[in-house]
N, C-alpha and C positions, 0 to 999 in steps of 0.2 A: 866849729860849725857842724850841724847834724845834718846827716839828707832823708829827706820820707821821699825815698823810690816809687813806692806801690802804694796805694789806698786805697780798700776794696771792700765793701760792704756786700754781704751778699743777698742778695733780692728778697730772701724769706725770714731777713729780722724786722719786726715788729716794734719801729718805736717814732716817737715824735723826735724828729730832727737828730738822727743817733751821728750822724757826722761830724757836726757840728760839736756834738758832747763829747765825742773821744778825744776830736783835735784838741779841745782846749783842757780833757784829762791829761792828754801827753804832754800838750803845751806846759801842765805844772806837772806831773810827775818825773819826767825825762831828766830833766836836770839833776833831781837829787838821785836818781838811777845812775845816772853817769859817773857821777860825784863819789858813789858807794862803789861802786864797780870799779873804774879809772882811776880816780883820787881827783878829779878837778870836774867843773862844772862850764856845759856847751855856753855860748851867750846867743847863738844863733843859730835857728830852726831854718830849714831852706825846704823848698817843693816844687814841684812842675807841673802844671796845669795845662793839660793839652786843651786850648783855648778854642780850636774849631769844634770841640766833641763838647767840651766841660766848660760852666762858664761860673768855677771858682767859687757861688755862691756860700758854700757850707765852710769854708775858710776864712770869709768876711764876717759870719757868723761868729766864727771862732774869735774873731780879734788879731786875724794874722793880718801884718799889714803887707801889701802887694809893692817891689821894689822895684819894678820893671819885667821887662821881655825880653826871652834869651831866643836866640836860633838854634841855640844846641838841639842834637837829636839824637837821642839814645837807641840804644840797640834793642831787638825784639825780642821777647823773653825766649825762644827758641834757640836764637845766637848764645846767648849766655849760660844753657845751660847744657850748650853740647862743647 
């Protein structure tokens, strides 16, 4: 299993639905990246959708499908990088 921690487009690309297109570039390239890298291939992509802020749609786009809702809560990038 892979995790996409961060996803972050930054405000001054210019393109029609570019999130949607990267997701589902990584969704097929990742695998065989892993595959050349590791020697074996992920069967499962994971992500986290802070759901009061973000409401997922560019991931539906992509063809990810949604498994449920965790309570998990991650640390704040300030924690992690001190």
């Amino acid at each position: 299993m892979v995790n996409n921690g961060y996803f972050l487009i930054l405000p001054w690309i210019q393109s029609w639905g570019p999130a949607s297109k990267i997701l589902s570039l990584i969704q097929r390239q990742l695998p065989n990246d892993w595959l050349a890298r590791y020697g074996y291939r992920p069967v499962l992509m994971e992500t986290f959708v802070e759901t009061p802020r973000h409401c997922s749609t560019c991931y539906q786009a992509a063809n990810w499908i949604k498994v449920g809702q965790t309570a998990v809560r991650t640390r704040k990038m300030s924690e992690i990088a001190s």
